[in-house]
mmJSON file of the N, C-alpha and C atoms, coordinates in Angstrom:
{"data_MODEL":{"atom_site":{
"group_PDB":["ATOM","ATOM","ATOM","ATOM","ATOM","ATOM","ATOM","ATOM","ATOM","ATOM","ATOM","ATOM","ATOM","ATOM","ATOM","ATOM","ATOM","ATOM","ATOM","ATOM","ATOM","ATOM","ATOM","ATOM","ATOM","ATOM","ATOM","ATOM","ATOM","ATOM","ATOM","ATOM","ATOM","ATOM","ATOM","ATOM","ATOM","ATOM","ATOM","ATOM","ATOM","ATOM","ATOM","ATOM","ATOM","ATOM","ATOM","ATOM","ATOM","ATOM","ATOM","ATOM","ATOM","ATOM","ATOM","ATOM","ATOM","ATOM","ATOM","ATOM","ATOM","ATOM","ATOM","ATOM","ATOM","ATOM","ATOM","ATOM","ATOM","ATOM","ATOM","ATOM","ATOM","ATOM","ATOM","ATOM","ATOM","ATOM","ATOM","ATOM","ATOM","ATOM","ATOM","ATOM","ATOM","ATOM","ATOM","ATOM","ATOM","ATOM","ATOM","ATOM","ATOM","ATOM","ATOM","ATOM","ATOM","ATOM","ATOM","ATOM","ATOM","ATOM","ATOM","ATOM","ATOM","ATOM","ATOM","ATOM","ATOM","ATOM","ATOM","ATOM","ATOM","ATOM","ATOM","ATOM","ATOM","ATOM","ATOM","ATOM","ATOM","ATOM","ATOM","ATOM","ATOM","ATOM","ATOM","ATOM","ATOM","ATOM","ATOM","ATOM","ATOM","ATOM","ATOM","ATOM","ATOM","ATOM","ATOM","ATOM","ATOM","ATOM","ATOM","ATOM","ATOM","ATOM","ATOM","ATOM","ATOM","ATOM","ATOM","ATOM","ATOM","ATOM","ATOM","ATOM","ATOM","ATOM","ATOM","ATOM","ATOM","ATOM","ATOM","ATOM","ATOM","ATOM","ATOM","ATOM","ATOM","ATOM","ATOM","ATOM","ATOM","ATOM","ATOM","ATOM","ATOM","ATOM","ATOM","ATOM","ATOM","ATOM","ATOM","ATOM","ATOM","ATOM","ATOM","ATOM","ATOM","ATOM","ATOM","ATOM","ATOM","ATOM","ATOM","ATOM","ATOM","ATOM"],
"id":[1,2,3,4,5,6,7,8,9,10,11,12,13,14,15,16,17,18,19,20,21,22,23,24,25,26,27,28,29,30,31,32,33,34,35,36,37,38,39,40,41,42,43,44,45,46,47,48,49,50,51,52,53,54,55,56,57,58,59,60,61,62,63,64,65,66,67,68,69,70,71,72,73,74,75,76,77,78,79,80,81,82,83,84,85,86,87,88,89,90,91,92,93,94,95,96,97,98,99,100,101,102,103,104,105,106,107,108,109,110,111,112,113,114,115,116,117,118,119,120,121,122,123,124,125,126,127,128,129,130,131,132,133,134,135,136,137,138,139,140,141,142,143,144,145,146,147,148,149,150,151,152,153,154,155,156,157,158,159,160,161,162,163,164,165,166,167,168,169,170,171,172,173,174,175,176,177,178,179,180,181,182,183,184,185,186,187,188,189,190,191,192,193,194,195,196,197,198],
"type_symbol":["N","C","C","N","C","C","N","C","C","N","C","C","N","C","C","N","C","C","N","C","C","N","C","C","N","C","C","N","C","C","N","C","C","N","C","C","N","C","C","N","C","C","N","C","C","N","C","C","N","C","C","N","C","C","N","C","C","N","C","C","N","C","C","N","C","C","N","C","C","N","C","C","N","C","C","N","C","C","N","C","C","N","C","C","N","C","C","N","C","C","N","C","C","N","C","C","N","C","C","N","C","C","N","C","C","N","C","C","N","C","C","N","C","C","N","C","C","N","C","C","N","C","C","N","C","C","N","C","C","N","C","C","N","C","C","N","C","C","N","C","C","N","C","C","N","C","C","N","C","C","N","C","C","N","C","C","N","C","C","N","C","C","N","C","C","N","C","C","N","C","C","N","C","C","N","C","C","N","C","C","N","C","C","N","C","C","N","C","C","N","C","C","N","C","C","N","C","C"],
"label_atom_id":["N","CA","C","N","CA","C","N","CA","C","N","CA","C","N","CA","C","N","CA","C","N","CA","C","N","CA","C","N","CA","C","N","CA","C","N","CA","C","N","CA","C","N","CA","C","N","CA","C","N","CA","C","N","CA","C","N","CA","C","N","CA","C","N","CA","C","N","CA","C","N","CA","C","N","CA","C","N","CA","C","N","CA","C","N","CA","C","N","CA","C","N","CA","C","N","CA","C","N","CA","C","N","CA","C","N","CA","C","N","CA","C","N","CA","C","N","CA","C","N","CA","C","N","CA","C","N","CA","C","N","CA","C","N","CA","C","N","CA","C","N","CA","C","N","CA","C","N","CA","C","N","CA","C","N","CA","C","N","CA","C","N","CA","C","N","CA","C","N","CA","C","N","CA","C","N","CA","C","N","CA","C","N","CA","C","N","CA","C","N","CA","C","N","CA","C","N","CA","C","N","CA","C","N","CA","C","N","CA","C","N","CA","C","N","CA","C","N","CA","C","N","CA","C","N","CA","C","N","CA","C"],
"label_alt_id":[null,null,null,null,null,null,null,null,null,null,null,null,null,null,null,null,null,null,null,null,null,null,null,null,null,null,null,null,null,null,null,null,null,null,null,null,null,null,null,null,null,null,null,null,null,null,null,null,null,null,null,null,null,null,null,null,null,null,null,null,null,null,null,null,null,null,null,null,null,null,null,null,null,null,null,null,null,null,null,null,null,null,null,null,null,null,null,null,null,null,null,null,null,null,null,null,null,null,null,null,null,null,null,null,null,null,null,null,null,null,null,null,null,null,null,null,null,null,null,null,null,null,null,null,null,null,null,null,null,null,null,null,null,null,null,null,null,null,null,null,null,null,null,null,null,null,null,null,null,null,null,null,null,null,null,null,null,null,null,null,null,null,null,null,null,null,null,null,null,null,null,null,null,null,null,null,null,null,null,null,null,null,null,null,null,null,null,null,null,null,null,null,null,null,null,null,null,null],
"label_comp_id":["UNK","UNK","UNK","UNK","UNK","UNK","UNK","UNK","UNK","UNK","UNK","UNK","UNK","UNK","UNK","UNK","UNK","UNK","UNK","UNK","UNK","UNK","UNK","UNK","UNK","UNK","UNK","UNK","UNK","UNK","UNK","UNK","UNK","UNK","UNK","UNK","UNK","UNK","UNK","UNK","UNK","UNK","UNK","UNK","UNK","UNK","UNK","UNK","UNK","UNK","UNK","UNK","UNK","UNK","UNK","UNK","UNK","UNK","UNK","UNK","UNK","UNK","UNK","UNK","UNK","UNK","UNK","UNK","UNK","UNK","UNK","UNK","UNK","UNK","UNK","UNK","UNK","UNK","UNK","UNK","UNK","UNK","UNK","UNK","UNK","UNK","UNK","UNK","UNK","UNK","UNK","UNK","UNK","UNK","UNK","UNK","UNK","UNK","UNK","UNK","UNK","UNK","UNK","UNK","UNK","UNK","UNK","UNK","UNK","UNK","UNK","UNK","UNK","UNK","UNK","UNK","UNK","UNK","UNK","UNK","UNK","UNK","UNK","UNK","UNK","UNK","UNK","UNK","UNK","UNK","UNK","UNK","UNK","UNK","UNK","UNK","UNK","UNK","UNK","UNK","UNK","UNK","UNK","UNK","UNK","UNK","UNK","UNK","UNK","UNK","UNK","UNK","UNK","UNK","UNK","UNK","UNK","UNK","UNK","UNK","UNK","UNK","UNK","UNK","UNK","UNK","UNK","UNK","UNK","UNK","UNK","UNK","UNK","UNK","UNK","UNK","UNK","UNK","UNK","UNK","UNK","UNK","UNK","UNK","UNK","UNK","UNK","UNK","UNK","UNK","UNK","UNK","UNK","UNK","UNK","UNK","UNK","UNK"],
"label_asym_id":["A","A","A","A","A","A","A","A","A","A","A","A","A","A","A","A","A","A","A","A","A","A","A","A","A","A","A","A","A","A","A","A","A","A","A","A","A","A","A","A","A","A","A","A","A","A","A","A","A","A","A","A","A","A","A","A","A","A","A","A","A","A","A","A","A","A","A","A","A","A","A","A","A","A","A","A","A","A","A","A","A","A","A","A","A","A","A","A","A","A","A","A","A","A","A","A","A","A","A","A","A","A","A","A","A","A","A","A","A","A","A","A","A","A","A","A","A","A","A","A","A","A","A","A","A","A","A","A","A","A","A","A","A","A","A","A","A","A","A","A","A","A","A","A","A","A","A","A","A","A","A","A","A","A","A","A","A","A","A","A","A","A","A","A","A","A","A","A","A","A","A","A","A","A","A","A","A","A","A","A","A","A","A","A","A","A","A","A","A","A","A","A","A","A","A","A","A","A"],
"label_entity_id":["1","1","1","1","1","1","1","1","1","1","1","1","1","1","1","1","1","1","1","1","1","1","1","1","1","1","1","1","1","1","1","1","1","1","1","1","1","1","1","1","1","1","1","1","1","1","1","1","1","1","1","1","1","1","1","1","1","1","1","1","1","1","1","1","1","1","1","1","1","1","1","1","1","1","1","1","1","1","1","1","1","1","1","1","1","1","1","1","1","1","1","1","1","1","1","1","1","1","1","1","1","1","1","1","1","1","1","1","1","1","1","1","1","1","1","1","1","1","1","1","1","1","1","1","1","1","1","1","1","1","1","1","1","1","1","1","1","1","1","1","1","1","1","1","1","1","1","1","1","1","1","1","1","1","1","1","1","1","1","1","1","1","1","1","1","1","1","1","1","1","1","1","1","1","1","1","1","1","1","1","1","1","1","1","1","1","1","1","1","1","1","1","1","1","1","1","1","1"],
"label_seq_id":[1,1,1,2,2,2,3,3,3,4,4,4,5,5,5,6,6,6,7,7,7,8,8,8,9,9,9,10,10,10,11,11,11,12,12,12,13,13,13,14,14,14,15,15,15,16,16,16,17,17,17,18,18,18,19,19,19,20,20,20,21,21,21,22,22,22,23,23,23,24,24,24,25,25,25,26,26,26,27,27,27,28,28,28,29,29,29,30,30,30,31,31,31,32,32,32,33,33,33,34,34,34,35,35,35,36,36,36,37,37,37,38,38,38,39,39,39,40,40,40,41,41,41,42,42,42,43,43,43,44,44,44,45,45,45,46,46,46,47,47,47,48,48,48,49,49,49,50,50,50,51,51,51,52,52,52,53,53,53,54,54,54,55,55,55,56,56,56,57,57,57,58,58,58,59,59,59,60,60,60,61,61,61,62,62,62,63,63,63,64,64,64,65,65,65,66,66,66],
"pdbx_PDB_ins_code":[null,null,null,null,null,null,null,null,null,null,null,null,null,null,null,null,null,null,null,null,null,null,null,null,null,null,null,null,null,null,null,null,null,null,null,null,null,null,null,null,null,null,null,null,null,null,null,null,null,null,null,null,null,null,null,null,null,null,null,null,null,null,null,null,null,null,null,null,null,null,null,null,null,null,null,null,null,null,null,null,null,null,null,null,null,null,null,null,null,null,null,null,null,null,null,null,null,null,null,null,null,null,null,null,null,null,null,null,null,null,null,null,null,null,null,null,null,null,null,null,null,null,null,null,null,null,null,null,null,null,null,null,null,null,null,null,null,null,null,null,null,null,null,null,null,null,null,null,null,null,null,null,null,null,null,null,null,null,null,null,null,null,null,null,null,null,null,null,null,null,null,null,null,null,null,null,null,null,null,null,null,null,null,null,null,null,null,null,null,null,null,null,null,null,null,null,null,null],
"Cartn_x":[33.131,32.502,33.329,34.412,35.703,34.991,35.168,34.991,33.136,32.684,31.13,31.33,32.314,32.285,33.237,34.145,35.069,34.874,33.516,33.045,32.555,32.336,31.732,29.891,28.794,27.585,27.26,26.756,26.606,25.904,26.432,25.621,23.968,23.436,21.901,21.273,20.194,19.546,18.606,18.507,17.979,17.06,16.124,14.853,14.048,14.293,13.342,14.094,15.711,15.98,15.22,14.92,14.242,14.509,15.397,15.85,14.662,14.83,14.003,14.191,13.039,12.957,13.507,14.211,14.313,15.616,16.1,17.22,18.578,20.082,20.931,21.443,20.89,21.143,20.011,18.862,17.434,16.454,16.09,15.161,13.77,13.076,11.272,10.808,9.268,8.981,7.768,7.773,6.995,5.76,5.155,3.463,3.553,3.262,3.624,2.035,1.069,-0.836,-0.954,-1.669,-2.109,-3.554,-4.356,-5.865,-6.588,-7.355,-7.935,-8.841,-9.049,-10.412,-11.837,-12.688,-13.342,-14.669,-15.494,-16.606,-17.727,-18.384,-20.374,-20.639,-22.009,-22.533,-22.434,-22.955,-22.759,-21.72,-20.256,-19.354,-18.571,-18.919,-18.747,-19.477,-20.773,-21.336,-21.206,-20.633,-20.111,-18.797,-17.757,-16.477,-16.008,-15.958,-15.02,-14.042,-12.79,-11.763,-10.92,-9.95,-9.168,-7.961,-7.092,-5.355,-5.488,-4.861,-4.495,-2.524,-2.398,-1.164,-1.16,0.01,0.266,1.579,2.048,2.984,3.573,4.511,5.174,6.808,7.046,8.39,8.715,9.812,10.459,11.414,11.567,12.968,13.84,15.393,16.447,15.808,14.84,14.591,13.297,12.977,11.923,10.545,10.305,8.985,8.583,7.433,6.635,6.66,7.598,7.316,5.923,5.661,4.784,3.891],
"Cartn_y":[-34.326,-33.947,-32.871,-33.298,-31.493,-30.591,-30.67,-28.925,-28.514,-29.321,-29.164,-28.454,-29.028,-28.31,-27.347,-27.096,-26.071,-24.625,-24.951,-24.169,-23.364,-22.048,-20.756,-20.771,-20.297,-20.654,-19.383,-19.364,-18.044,-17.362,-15.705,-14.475,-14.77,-14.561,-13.941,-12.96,-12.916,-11.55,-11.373,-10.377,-9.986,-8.803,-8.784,-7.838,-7.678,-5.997,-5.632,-6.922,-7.043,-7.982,-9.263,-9.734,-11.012,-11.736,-13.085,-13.691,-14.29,-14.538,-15.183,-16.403,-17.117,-18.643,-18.71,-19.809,-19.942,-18.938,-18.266,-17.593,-17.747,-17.581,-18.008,-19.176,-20.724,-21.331,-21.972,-21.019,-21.414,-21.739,-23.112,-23.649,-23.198,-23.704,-23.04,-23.997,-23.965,-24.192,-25.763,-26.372,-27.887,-28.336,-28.173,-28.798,-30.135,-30.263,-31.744,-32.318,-31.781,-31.798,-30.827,-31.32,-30.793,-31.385,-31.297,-31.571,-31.128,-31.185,-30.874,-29.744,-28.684,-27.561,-28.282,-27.946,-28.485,-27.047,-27.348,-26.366,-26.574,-25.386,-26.234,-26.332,-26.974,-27.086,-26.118,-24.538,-23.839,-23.299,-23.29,-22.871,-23.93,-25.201,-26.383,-25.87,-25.494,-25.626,-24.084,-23.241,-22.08,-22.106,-23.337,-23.251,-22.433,-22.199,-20.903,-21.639,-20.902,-21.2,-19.904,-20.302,-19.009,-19.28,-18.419,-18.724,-17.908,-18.825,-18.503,-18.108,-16.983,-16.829,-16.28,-16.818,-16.9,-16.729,-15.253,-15.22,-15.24,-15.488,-15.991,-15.837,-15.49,-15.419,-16.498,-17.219,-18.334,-18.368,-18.435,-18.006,-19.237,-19.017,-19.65,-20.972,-21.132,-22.554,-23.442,-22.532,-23.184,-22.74,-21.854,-21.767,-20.688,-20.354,-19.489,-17.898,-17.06,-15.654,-14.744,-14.523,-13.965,-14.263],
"Cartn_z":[-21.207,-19.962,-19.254,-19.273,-19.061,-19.201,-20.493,-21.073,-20.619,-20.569,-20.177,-18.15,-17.951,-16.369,-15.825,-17.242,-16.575,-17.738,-18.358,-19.577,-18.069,-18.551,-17.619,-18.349,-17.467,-18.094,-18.629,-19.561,-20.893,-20.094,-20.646,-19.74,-19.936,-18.552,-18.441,-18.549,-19.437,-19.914,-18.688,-17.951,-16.994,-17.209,-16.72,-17.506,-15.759,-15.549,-14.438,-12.787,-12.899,-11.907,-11.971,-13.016,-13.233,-14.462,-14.324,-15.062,-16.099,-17.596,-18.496,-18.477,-18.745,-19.526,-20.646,-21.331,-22.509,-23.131,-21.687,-22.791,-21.881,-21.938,-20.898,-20.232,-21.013,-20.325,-19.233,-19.219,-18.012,-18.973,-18.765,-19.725,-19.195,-20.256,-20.01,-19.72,-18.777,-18.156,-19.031,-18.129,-18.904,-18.006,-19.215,-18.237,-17.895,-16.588,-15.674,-15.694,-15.337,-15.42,-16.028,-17.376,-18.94,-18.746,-18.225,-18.448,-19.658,-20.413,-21.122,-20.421,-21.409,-20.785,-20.485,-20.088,-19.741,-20.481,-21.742,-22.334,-21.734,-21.645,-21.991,-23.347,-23.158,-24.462,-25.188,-24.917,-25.916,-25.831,-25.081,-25.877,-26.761,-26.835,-27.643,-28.804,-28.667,-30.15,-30.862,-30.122,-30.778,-31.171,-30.7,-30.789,-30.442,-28.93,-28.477,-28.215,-28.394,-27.311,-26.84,-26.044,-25.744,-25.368,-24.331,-24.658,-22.781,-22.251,-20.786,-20.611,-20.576,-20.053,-18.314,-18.277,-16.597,-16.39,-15.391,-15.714,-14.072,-13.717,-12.356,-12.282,-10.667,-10.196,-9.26,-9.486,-9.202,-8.732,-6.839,-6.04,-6.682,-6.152,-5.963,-5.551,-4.946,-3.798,-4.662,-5.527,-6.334,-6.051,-5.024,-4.608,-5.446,-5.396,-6.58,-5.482,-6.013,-4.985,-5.474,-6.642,-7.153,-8.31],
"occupancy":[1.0,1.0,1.0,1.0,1.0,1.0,1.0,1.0,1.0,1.0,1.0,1.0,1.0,1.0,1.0,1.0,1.0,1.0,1.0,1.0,1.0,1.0,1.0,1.0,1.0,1.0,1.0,1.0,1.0,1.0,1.0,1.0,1.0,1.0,1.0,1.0,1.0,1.0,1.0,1.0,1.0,1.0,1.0,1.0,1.0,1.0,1.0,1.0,1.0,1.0,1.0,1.0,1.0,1.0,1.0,1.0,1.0,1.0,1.0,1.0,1.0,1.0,1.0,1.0,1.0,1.0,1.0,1.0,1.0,1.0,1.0,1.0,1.0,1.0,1.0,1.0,1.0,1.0,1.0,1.0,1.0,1.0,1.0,1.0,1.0,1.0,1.0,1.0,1.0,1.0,1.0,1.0,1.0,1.0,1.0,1.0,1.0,1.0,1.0,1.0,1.0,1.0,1.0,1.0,1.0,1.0,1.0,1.0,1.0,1.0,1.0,1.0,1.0,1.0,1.0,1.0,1.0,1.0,1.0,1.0,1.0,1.0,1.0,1.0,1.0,1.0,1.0,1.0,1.0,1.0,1.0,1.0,1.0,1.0,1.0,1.0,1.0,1.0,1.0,1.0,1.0,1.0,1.0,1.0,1.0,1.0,1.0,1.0,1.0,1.0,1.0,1.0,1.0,1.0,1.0,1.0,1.0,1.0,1.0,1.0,1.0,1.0,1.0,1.0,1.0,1.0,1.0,1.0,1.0,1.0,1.0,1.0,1.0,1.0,1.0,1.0,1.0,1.0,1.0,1.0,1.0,1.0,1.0,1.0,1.0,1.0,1.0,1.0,1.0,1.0,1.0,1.0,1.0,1.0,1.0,1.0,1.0,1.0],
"B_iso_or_equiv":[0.0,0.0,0.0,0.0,0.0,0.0,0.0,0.0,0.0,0.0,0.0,0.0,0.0,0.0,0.0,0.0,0.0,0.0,0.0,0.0,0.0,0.0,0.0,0.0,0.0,0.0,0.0,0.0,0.0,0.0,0.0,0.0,0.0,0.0,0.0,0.0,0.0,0.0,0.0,0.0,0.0,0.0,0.0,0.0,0.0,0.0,0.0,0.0,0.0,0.0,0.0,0.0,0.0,0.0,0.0,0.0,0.0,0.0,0.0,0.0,0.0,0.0,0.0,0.0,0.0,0.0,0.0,0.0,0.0,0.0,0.0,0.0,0.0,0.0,0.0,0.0,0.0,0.0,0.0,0.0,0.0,0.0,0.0,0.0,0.0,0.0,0.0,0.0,0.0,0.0,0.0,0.0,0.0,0.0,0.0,0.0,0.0,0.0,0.0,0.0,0.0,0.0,0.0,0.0,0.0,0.0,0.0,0.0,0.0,0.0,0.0,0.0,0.0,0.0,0.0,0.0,0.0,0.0,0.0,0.0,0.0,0.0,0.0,0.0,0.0,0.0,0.0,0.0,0.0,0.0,0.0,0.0,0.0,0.0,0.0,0.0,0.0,0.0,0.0,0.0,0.0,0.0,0.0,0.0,0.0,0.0,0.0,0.0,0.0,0.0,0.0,0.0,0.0,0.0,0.0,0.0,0.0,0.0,0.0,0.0,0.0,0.0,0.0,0.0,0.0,0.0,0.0,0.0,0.0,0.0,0.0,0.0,0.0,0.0,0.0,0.0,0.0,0.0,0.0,0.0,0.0,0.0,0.0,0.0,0.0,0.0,0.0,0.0,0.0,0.0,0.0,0.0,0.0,0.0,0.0,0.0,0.0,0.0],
"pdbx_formal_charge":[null,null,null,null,null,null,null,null,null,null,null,null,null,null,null,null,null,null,null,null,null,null,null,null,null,null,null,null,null,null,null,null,null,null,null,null,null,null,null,null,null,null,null,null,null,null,null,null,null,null,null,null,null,null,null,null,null,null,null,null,null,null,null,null,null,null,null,null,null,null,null,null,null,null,null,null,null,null,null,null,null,null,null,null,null,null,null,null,null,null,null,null,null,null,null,null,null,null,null,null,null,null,null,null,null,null,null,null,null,null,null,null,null,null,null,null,null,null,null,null,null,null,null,null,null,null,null,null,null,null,null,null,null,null,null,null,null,null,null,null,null,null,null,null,null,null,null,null,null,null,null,null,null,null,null,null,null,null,null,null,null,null,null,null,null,null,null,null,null,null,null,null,null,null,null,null,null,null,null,null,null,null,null,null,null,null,null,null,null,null,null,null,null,null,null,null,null,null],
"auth_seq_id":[1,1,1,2,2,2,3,3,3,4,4,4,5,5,5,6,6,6,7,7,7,8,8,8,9,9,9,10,10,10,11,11,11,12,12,12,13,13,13,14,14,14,15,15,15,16,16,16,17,17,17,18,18,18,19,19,19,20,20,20,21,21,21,22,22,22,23,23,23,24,24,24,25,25,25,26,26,26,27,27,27,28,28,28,29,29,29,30,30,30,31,31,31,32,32,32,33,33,33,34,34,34,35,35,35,36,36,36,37,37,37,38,38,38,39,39,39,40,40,40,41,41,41,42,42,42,43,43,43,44,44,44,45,45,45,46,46,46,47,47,47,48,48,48,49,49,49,50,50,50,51,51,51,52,52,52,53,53,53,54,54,54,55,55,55,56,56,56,57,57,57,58,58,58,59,59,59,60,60,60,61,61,61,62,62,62,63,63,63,64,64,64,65,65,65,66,66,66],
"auth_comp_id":["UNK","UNK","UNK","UNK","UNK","UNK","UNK","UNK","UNK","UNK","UNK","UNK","UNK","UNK","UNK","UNK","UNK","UNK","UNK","UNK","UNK","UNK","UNK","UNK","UNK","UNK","UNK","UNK","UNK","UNK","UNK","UNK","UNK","UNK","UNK","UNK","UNK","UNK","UNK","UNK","UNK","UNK","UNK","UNK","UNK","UNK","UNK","UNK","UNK","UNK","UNK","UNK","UNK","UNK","UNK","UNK","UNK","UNK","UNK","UNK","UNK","UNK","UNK","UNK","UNK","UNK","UNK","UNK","UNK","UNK","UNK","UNK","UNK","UNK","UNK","UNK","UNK","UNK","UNK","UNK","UNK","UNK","UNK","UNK","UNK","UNK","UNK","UNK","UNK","UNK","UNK","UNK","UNK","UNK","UNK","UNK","UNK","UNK","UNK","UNK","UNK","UNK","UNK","UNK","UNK","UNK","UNK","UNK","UNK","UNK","UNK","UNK","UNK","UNK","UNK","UNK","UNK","UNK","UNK","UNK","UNK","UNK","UNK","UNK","UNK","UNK","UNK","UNK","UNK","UNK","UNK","UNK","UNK","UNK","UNK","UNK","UNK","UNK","UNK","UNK","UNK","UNK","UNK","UNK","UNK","UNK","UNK","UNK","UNK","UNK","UNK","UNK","UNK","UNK","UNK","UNK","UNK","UNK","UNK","UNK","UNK","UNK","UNK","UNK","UNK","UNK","UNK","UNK","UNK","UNK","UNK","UNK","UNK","UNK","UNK","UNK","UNK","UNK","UNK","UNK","UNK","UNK","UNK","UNK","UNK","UNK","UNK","UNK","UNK","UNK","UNK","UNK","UNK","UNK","UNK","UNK","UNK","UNK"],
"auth_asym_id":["A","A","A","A","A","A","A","A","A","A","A","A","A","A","A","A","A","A","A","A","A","A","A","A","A","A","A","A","A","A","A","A","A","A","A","A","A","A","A","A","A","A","A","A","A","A","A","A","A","A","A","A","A","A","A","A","A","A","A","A","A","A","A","A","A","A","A","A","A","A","A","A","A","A","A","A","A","A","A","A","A","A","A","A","A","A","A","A","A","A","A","A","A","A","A","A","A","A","A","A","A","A","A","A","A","A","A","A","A","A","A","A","A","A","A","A","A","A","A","A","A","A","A","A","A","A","A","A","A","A","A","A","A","A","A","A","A","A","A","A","A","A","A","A","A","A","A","A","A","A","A","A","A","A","A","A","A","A","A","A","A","A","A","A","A","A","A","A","A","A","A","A","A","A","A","A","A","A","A","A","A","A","A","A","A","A","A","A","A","A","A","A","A","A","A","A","A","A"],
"auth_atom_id":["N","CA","C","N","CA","C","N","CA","C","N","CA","C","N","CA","C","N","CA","C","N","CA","C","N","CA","C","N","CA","C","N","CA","C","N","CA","C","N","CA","C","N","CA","C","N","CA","C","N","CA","C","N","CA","C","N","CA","C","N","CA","C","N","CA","C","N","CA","C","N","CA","C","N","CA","C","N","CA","C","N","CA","C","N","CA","C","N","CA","C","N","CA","C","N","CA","C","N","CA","C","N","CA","C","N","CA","C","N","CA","C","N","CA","C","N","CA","C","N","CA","C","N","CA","C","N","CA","C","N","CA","C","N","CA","C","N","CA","C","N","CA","C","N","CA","C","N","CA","C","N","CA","C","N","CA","C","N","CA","C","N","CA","C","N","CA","C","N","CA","C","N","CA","C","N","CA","C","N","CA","C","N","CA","C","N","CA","C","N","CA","C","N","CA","C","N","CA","C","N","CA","C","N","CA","C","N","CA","C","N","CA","C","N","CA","C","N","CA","C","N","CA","C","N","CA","C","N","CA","C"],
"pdbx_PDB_model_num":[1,1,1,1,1,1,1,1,1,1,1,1,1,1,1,1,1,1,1,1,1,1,1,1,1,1,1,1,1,1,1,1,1,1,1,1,1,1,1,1,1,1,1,1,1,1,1,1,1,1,1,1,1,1,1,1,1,1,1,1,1,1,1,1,1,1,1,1,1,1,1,1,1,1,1,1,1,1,1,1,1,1,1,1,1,1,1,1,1,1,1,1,1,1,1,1,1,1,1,1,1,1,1,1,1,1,1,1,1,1,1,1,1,1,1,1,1,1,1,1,1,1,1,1,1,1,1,1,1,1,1,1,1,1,1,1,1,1,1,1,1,1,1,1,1,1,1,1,1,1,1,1,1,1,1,1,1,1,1,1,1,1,1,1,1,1,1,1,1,1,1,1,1,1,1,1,1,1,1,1,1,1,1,1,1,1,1,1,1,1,1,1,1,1,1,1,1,1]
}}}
C-alpha cells in the first residue's frame, strides 16, 4: 500500500486541453441505466439497429460542462 501512495500518477495524454478516458490512469466511463432500445414493429421486422455515440466534458466537480 506504500508504494501505491508515494508512487507519482502516470503522465496524462491531453488532446485539445481535454483529458481522455481510458488512458493515464482515468478510467472510462460505466453505464449505471442500460435500458434496452425500445423498436417499432417495422424496425423489429426489418432488423434495424444502430450505434449512439455521445461525446461529453466532465469538470473537476463531476458536473457535465459540455
Amino acid at each position: 500500500m506504500q508504494a501505491v501512495l508515494t508512487t507519482s500518477l502516470p503522465q496524462r495524454i491531453e488532446l485539445q486541453g481535454v483529458f481522455r478516458s481510458g488512458t493515464g490512469g482515468i478510467g472510462s466511463a460505466l453505464c449505471e441505466s442500460c435500458p434496452a432500445p425500445e423498436y417499432t414493429y417495422v424496425a423489429k421486422a426489418k432488423k434495424l439497429q444502430g450505434v449512439v455515440i455521445a461525446q461529453l466534458s466532465v469538470s473537476t466537480n463531476g458536473s457535465v460542462e459540455k
